[in-house]
Legacy VTK file of the C-alpha trace (Angstrom):
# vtk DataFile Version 3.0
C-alpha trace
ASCII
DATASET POLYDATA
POINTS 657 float
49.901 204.225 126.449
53.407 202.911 127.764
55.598 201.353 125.518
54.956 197.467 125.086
57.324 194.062 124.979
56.116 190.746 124.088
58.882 188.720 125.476
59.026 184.931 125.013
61.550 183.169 128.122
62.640 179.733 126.221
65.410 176.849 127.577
66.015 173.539 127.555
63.903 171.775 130.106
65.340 171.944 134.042
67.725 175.707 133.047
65.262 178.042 135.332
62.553 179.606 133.009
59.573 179.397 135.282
61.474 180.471 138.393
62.806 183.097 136.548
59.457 184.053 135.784
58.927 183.821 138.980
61.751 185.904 140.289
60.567 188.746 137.721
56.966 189.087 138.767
58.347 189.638 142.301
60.833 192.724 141.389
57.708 194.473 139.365
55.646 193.769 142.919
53.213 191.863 141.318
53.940 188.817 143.919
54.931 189.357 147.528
56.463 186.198 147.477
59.004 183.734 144.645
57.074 180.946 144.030
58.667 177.514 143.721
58.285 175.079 140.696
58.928 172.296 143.155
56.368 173.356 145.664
53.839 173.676 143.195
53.477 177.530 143.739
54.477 179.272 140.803
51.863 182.279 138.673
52.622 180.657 134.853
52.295 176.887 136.146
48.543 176.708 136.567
47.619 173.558 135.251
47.060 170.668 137.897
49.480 168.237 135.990
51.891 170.981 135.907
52.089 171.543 139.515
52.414 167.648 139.907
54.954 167.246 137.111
56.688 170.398 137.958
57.294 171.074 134.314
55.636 173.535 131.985
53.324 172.274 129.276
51.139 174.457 128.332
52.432 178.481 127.376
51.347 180.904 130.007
50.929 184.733 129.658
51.724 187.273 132.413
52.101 191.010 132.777
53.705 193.310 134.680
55.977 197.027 134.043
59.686 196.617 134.540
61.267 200.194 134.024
58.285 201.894 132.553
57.904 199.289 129.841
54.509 196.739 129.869
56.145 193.611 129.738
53.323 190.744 128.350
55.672 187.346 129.550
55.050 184.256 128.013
56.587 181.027 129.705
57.210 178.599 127.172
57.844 174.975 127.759
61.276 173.485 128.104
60.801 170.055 127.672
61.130 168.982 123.678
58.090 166.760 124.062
55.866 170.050 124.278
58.168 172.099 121.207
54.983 172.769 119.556
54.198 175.330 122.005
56.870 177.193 121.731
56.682 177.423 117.801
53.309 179.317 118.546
54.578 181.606 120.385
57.495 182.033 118.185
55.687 184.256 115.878
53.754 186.930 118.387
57.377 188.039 120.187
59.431 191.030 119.998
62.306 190.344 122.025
63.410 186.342 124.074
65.564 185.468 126.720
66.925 182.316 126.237
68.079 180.516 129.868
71.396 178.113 130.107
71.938 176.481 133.285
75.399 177.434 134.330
75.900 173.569 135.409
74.823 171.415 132.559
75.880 174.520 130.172
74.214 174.475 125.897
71.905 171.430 125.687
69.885 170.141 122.902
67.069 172.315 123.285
69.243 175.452 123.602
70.922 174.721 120.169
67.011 173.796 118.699
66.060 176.992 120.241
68.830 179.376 119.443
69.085 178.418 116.203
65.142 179.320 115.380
65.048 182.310 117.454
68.318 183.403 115.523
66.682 182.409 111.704
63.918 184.487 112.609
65.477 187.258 113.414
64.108 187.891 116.914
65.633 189.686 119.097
67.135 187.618 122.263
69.587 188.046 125.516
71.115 184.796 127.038
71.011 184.494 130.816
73.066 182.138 132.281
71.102 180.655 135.591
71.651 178.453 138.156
75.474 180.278 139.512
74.776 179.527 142.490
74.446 175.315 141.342
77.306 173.299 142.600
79.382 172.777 139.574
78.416 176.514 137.841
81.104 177.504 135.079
80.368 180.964 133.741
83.250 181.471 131.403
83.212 177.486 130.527
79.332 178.118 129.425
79.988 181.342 127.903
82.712 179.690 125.770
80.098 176.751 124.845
77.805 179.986 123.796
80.231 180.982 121.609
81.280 177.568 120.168
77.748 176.325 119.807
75.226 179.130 119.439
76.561 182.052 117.937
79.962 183.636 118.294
77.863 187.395 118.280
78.008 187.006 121.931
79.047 189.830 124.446
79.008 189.336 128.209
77.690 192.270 130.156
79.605 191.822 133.443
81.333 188.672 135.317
80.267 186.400 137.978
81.721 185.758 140.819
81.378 183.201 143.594
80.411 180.366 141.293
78.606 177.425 142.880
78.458 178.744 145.976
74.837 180.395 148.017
76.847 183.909 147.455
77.692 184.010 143.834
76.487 186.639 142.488
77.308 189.253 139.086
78.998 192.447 138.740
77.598 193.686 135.788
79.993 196.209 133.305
80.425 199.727 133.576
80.013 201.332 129.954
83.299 202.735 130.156
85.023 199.193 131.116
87.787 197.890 129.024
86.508 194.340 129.006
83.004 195.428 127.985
83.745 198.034 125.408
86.492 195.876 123.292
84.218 192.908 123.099
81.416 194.712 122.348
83.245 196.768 119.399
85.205 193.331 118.058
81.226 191.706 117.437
79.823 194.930 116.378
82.526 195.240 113.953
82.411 191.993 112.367
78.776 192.285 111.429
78.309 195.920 111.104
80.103 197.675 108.144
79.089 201.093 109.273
80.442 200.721 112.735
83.338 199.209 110.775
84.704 201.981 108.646
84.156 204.143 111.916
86.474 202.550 113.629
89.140 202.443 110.537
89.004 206.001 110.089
88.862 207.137 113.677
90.886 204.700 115.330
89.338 203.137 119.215
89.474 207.012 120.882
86.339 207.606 118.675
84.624 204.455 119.962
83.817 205.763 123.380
82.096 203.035 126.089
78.771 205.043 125.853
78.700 204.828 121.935
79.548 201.273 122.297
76.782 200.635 124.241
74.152 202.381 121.797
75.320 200.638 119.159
75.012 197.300 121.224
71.512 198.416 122.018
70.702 198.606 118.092
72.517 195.639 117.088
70.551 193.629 119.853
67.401 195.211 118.064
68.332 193.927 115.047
69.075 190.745 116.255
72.491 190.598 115.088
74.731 190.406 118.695
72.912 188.707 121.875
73.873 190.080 125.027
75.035 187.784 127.913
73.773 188.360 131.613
74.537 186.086 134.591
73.029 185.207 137.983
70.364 183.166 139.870
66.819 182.963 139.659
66.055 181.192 142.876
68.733 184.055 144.825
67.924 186.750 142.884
71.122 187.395 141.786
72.219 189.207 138.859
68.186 189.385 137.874
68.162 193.513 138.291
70.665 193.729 135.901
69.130 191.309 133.166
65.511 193.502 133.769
67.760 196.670 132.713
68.979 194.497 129.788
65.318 193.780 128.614
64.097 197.251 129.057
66.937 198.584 127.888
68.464 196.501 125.199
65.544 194.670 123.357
63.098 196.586 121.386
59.735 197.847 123.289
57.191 199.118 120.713
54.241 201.976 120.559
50.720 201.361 120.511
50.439 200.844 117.148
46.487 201.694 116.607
46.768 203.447 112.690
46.756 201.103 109.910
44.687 198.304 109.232
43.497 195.292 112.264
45.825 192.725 112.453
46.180 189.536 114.753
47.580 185.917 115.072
45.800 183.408 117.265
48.826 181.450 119.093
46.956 179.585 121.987
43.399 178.635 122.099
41.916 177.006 125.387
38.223 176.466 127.059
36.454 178.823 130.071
35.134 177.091 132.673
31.486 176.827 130.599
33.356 174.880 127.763
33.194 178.392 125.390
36.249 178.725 123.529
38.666 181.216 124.636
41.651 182.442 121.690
44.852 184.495 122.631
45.506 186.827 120.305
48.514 189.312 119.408
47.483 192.476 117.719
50.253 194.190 115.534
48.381 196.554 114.302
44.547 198.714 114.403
42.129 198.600 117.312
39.412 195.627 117.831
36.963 196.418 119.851
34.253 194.108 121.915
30.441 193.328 120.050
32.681 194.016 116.845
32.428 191.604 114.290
35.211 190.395 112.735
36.573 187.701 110.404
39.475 185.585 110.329
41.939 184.167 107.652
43.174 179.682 107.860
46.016 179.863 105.577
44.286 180.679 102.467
41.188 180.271 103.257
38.727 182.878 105.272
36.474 181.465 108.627
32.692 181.910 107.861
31.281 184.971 105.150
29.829 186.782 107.920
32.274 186.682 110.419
31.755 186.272 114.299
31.347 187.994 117.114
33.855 189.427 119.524
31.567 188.781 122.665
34.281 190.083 125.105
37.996 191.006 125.632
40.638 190.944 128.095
43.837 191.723 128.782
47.266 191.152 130.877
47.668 193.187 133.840
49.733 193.437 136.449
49.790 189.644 137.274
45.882 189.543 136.715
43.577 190.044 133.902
41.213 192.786 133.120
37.957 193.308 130.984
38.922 195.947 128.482
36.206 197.698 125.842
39.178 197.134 123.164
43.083 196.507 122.366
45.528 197.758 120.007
48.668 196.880 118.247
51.247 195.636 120.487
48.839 194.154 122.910
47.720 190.764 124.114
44.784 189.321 124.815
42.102 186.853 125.170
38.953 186.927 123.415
35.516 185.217 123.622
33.145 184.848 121.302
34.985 183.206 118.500
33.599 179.690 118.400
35.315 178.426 115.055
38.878 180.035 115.999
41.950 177.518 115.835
45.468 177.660 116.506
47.275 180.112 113.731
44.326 181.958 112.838
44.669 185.477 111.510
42.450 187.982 112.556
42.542 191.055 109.755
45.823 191.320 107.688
48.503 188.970 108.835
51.421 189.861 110.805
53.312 186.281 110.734
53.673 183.163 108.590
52.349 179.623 108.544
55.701 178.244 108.275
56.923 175.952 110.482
60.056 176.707 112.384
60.600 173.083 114.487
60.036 169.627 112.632
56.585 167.746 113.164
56.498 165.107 115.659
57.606 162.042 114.197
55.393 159.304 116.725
52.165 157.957 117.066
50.783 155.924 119.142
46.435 154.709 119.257
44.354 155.401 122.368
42.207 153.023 123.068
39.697 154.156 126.253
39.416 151.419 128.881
36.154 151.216 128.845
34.457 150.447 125.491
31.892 153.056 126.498
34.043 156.358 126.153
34.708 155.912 122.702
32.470 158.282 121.910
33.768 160.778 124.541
36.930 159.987 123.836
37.049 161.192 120.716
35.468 164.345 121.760
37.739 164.639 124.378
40.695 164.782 122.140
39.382 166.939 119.556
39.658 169.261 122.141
42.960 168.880 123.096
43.608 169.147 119.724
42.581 172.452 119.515
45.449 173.511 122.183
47.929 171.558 120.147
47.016 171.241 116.670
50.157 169.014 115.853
48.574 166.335 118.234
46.629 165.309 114.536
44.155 163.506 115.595
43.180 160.795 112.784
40.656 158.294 112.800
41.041 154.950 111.343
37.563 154.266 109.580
38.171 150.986 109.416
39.130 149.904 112.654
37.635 152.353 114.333
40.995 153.478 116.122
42.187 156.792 116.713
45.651 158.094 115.963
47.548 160.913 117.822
50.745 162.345 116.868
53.395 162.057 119.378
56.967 164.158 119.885
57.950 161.953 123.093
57.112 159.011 125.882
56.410 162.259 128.079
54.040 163.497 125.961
51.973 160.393 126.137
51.463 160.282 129.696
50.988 164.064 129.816
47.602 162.996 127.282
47.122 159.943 129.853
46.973 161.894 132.763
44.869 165.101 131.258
42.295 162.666 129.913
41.792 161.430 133.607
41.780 164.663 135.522
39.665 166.642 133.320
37.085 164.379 131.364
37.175 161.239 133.792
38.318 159.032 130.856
41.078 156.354 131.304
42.759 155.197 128.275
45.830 152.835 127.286
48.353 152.976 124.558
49.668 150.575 121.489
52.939 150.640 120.975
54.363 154.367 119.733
55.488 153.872 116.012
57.068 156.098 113.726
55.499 158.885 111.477
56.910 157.931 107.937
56.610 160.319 104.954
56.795 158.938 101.315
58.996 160.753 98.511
58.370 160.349 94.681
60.891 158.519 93.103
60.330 159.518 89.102
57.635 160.718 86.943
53.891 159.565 86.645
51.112 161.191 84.675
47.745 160.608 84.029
45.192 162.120 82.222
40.844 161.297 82.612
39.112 162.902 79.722
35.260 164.198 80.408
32.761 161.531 79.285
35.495 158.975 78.693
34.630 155.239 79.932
36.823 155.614 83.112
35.648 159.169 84.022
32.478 159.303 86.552
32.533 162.819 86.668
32.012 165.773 84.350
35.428 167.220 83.565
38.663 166.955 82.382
41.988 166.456 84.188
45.464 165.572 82.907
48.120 165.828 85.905
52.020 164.844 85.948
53.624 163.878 89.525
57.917 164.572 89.456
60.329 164.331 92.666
60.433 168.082 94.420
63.960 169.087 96.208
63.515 168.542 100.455
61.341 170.563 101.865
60.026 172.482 99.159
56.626 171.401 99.458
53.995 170.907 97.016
54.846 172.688 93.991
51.499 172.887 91.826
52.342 174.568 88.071
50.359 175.068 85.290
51.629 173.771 81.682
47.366 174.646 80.416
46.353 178.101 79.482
45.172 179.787 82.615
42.358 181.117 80.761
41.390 177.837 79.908
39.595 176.999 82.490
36.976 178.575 84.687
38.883 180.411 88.209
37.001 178.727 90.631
37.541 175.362 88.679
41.241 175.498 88.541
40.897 176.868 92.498
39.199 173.453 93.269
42.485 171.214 91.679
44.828 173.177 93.324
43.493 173.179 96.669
42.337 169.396 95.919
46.189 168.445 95.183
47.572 168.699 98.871
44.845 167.321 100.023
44.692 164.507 98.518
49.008 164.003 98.406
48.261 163.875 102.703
47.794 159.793 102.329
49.934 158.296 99.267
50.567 155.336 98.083
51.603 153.327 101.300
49.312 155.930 103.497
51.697 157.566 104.335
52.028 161.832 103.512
54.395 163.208 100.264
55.403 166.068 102.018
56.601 166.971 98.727
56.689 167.077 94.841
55.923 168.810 91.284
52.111 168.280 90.183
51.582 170.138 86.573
48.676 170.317 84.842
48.601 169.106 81.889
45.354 168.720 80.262
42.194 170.253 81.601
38.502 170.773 80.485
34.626 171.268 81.087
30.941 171.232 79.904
29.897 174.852 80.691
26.245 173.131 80.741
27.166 170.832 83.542
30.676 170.919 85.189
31.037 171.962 88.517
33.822 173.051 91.264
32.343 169.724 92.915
33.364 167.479 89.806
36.982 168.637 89.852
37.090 167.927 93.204
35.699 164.730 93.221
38.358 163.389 90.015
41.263 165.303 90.938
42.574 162.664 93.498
41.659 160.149 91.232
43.727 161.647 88.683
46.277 162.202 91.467
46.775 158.605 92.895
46.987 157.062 89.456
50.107 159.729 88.284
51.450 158.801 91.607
51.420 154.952 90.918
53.294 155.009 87.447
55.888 157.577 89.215
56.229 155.070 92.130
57.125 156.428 96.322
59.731 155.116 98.756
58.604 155.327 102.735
61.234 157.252 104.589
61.901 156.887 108.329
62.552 160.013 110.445
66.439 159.475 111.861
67.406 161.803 114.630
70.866 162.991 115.741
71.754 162.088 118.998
74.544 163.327 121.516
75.886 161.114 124.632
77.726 162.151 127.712
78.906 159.008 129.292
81.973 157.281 131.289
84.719 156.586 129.557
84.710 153.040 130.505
81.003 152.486 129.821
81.465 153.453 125.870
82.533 149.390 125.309
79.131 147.911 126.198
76.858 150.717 124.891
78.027 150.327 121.222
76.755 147.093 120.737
73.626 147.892 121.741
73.679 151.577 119.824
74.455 148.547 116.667
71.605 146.456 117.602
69.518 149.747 117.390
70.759 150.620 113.399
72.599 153.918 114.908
75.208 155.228 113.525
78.010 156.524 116.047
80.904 158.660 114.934
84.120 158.936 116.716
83.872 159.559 120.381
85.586 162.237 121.716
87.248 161.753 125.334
87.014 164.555 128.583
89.217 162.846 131.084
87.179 160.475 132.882
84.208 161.401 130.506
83.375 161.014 126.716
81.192 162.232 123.725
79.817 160.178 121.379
77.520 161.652 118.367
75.717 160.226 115.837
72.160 159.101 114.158
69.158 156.813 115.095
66.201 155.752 113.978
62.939 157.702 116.027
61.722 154.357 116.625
64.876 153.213 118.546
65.258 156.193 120.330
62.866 155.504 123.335
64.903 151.820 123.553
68.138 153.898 124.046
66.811 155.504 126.868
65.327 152.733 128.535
68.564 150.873 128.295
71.053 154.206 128.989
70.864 153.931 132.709
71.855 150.323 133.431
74.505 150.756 130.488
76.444 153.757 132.412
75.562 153.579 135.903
73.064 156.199 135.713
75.412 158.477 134.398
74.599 158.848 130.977
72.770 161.967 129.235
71.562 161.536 126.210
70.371 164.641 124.108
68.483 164.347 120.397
66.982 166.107 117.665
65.204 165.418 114.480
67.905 165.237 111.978
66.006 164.124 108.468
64.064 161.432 106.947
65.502 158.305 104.953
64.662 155.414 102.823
63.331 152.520 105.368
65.898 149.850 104.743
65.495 146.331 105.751
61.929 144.340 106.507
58.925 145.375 105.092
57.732 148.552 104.255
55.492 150.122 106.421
52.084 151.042 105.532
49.996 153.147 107.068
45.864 152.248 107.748
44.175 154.678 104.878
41.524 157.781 106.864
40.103 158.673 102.973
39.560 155.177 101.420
41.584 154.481 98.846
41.209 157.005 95.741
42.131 154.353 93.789
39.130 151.985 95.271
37.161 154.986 95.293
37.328 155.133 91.354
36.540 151.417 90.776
33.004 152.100 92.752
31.948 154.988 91.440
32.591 153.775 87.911
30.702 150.570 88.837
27.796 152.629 90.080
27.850 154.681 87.118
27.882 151.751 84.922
25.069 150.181 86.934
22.834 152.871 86.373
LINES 1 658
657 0 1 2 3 4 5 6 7 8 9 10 11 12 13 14 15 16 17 18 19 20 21 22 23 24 25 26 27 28 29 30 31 32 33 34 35 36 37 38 39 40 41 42 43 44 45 46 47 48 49 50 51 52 53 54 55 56 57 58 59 60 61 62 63 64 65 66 67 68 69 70 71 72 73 74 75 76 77 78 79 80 81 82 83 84 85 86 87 88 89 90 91 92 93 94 95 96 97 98 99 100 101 102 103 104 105 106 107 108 109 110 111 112 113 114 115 116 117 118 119 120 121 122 123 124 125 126 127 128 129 130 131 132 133 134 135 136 137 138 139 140 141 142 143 144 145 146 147 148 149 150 151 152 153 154 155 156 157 158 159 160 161 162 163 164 165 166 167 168 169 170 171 172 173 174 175 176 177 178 179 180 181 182 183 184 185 186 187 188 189 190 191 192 193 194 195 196 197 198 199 200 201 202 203 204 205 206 207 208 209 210 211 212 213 214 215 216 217 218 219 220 221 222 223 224 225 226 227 228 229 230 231 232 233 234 235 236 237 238 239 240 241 242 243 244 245 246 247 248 249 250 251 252 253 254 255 256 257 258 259 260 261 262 263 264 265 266 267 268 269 270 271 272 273 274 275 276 277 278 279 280 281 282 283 284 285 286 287 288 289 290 291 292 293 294 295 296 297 298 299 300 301 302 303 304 305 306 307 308 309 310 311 312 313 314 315 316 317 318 319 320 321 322 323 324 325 326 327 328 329 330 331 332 333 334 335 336 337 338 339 340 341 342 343 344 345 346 347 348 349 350 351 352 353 354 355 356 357 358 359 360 361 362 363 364 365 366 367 368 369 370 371 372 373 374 375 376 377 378 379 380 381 382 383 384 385 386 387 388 389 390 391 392 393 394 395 396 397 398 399 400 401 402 403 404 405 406 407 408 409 410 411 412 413 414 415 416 417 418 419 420 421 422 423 424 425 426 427 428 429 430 431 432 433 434 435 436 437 438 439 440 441 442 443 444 445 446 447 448 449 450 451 452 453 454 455 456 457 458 459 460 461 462 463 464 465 466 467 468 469 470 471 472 473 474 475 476 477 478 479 480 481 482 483 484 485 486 487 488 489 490 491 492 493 494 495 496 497 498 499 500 501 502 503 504 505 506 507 508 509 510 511 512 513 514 515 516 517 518 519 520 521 522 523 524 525 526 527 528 529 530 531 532 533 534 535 536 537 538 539 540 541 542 543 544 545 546 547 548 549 550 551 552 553 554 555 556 557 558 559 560 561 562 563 564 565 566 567 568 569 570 571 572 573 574 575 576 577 578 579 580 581 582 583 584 585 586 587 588 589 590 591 592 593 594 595 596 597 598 599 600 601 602 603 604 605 606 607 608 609 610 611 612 613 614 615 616 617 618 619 620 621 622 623 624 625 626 627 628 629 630 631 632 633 634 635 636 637 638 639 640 641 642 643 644 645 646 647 648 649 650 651 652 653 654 655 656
């Protein structure tokens, strides 16, 4: 079997991906013709609202040998409303190529992007698109590379003709001064082998072709990134960035020994409404009618597995029934009815972590007519399934259901889907915030088995402390393990989280320190069930003495405006509760930075326009969380009733009988 690459093409929304994908299918053969994002004609594009929108939302897989080497393409999308799937594709890739537009240069995205791709170690080239764009700037974006990205940057050649139909790229000779003495200044600085090689032996021993192997493994291990330039929509300079990819990032074996082992990182329905997972082997075979079981974080799908009813893969532009796939390969696979999002099939090859922040909106969908309720929520528990970060929550309540939300684009993107493909028109409230709540001190509490405030039969003592950022939910032990029963310590700690995902003002704790400090049981009549049941009980009462404060997610934010339309945006930018620093002039231009409030961001970019003539750009990113300040704290309508209300009626049922 041919050597394999999973290769991810990421960019900020608008730098070329799908074209490029485009342009790549067509030197493999696989299309006669480039398709155009604008005309609607593109092979990765396939959704209706895509082909409207002419943006990608949804992640698209395509196939086709470059060079001897399968190449399985995923187009991810660029727009940061749709991050989320990009992060699932994050985790099945062996190599990226991240796009910059050689006009508008590193954008928000790109330094969201790079900055992953580049923490997880994966291997990536950057090719600089769009030369051919009035206003392209090779060596000015190559600079912002540097200065932004990463300096472990080496261009492979030089562009020529810059915004112009003819530009095109002249890529580097191995022998050529300007290639081999940047490539040996990066290598040396992160490579101490290559170092001392140099000390000792001086340049001579560095020769152009050695310098180019040593790129080639550096690029492998993700520790220098390649630079290529040229044109999607021309062609230019594309050749040269396929000899990159098959030659510089790291194609892999079939790897069929060793034990199965798959991630689930897209899930969508066949045209019968049957679930239909994409799956990326790393490692064994998995063959069709096999049964097989799969792994949700710690927890394993049902005890006897399910059935792999069928399987196909990525060729050539198409796809193709196969009798079974290895490691290395990708493909989709029927028959899995219970499969989500992040699955793992056999031993896992990836994390859970998440490598973007959540979304930090949500808005309530409310069908137009009263009618589709019913199919409305139906509806979007299945486009949950393609985007599990959506969260759909129901408000028992009021009967309203909650979506989570990274954009305004987003939300029409749900709009328009609901109409085209169930028939369901739906309205909005007002997009709000998605608040998180952070213990402030300590709180314990302890329910002893049989006591007068204890409905159920066991013991549970639990003590709530403030956890560093980030770090979760820490769950220790300060009990003899031994003390009690395995599957009823199992239940508290998988209870904890659980029951820490609505707090005191509704709102998640994302994290803290639970310890447990007293625990016990009637081995005539305790059960998994009771420990369950009084754990979040025991949990919301710790968390009341140690008391939470609601924090607001802030974003940074980056403007490119006129210089003489800075005066009548900062007033507003005040009126908003951001926080500008220093602007920093470009001639007739400026840069302002600084930090705002998610829910004022949307009102910034209604107002930006009129403000600067059209001529603003406005670029943000989820920065952090803090402490609402001002007004009252936000609370958040409870999904699990109220532990705490909980407790008072099963005590008065208890009491009653």
């Amino acid at each position: 079997m041919a050597r394999t690459l999973n290769l991810g093409i990421v960019a900020h929304v608008d730098a070329g991906k799908t074209s490029l994908t485009e342009r790549l299918l067509h030197l493999a053969g696989v299309i006669a013709q480039v398709g155009s994002v604008d005309a609607g004609s593109t092979q990765t594009d396939t959704l209706e609202l895509e082909r409207r929108r002419g943006i990608t939302i949804r992640s698209a897989v395509v196939s086709f040998v470059l060079d001897g080497v399968t190449v399985n393409l995923i187009d991810t999308p660029g727009h940061p409303d749709f991050i989320a799937e990009v992060e699932r594709v994050l985790g099945v890739l062996d190599g990226a190529v991240l796009v910059v537009s050689a006009v508008e240069g590193v954008q928000a995205q790109t330094r969201v992007l790079m900055r992953t791709l580049r923490r997880l170690g994966i291997p990536t080239l950057a090719f600089v698109n769009k030369l051919d764009r009035r206003g392209a700037d090779a060596e000015r974006v190559f600079a912002e590379i540097a200065e932004k990205l990463t300096p472990a940057v080496v261009a492979m050649g030089r562009a020529y003709d810059e915004g112009t139909r003819q530009a095109g790229f002249v890529p580097y000779g191995p022998d050529d001064e300007p290639f081999v003495a940047a490539a040996v200044e990066v290598l040396a600085d992160r490579d101490e082998e290559f170092l001392a090689t140099y000390v000792d032996g001086g340049p001579e021993v560095l020769t152009g072709r050695r310098a180019r192997a040593e790129l080639a493994a550096g690029t492998a291990r993700a520790v220098v990134h390649p630079v290529f330039y040229g044109s999607a929509i021309t062609g230019a300079g594309v050749a040269d960035l396929v000899a990159g990819i098959t030659g510089l990032l790291p194609a892999k074996e079939a790897e069929t020994r060793g034990p199965v082992s798959g991630t689930v990182f897209k899930v969508e329905r066949g045209p019968a409404g049957e679930k239909v997972a994409y799956l990326r082997m790393f490692s064994g075979e998995l063959r069709a009618r096999e049964r097989v079981r799969f792994a949700r974080g710690d927890s394993e799908g049902e005890d006897q597995g399910e059935k792999v009813t069928a399987l196909r893969v990525f060729d050539r532009g198409g796809v193709v029934q196969c009798p079974a796939v290895v490691g290395g390969q990708i493909a989709k696979v029927w028959g899995l009815s219970d499969v989500r999002i992040g699955d793992t099939i056999g031993v896992s090859g990836t994390t859970g972590d998440h490598h973007f922040a959540p979304p930090t909106l949500e808005t309530v969908v409310v069908p137009v007519r009263a009618g589709d309720k019913g199919r409305l929520h139906g509806a979007l528990t299945q486009l949950a399934e393609q985007d599990p970060l959506i969260n759909l929550r129901q408000d028992d309540v009021a009967q309203e259901l909650y979506v989570s939300l990274y954009g305004e684009v987003q939300k029409e993107v749900i709009e328009a889907t609901l109409a085209l493909e169930y028939g369901i028109d739906v309205t909005f409230r007002e997009t709000t915030p998605i608040c998180v709540e952070r213990v402030l001190g300590s709180g314990a509490s302890y329910d002893l088995m049989g006591g007068p405030n204890n409905p159920f039969a066991a013991t549970i003592g639990l003590r709530v402390e403030p956890a560093q950022v980030d770090a979760g939910i820490d769950f220790r032990l300060e009990v003899e393990r031994g003390s009690l029963l395995p599957t009823l310590l199992k239940a508290i700690e998988e209870t904890v989280p659980l029951a820490l995902r609505q707090g005191l003002y509704g709102w998640q704790v994302p994290e803290c320190k639970v310890t447990l400090t007293h625990s016990g049981y009637s081995s005539a009549g305790s059960t998994a069930g009771d420990f369950r049941g009084l754990t979040p009980l025991v949990v919301m009462d710790a968390l009341k003495q140690a008391r939470t404060v609601v924090c607001e997610p802030v974003h940074r934010f980056r403007l490119e405006l006129p210089a003489d339309t800075l005066g009548a945006l900062l007033p507003v930018l005040s009126r908003l509760g951001a926080v500008p620093e220093a602007p920093t002039t470009r001639g007739a231009g400026c840069v302002l930075e600084g930090r705002i409030r998610a829910a004022a961001v949307h009102d910034l970019q209604q107002q930006l326009p009129g403000l600067t003539r059209g001529e603003g750009v406005l670029e943000f990113a989820f920065d952090s969380y803090e402490p609402v300040r001002g007004g009252a704290v936000p609370a958040r309508p409870r999904t699990d009733h109220n532990p705490l209300d909980r407790k008072e009626y099963l005590l008065h049922v208890v009491r009653r009988a």
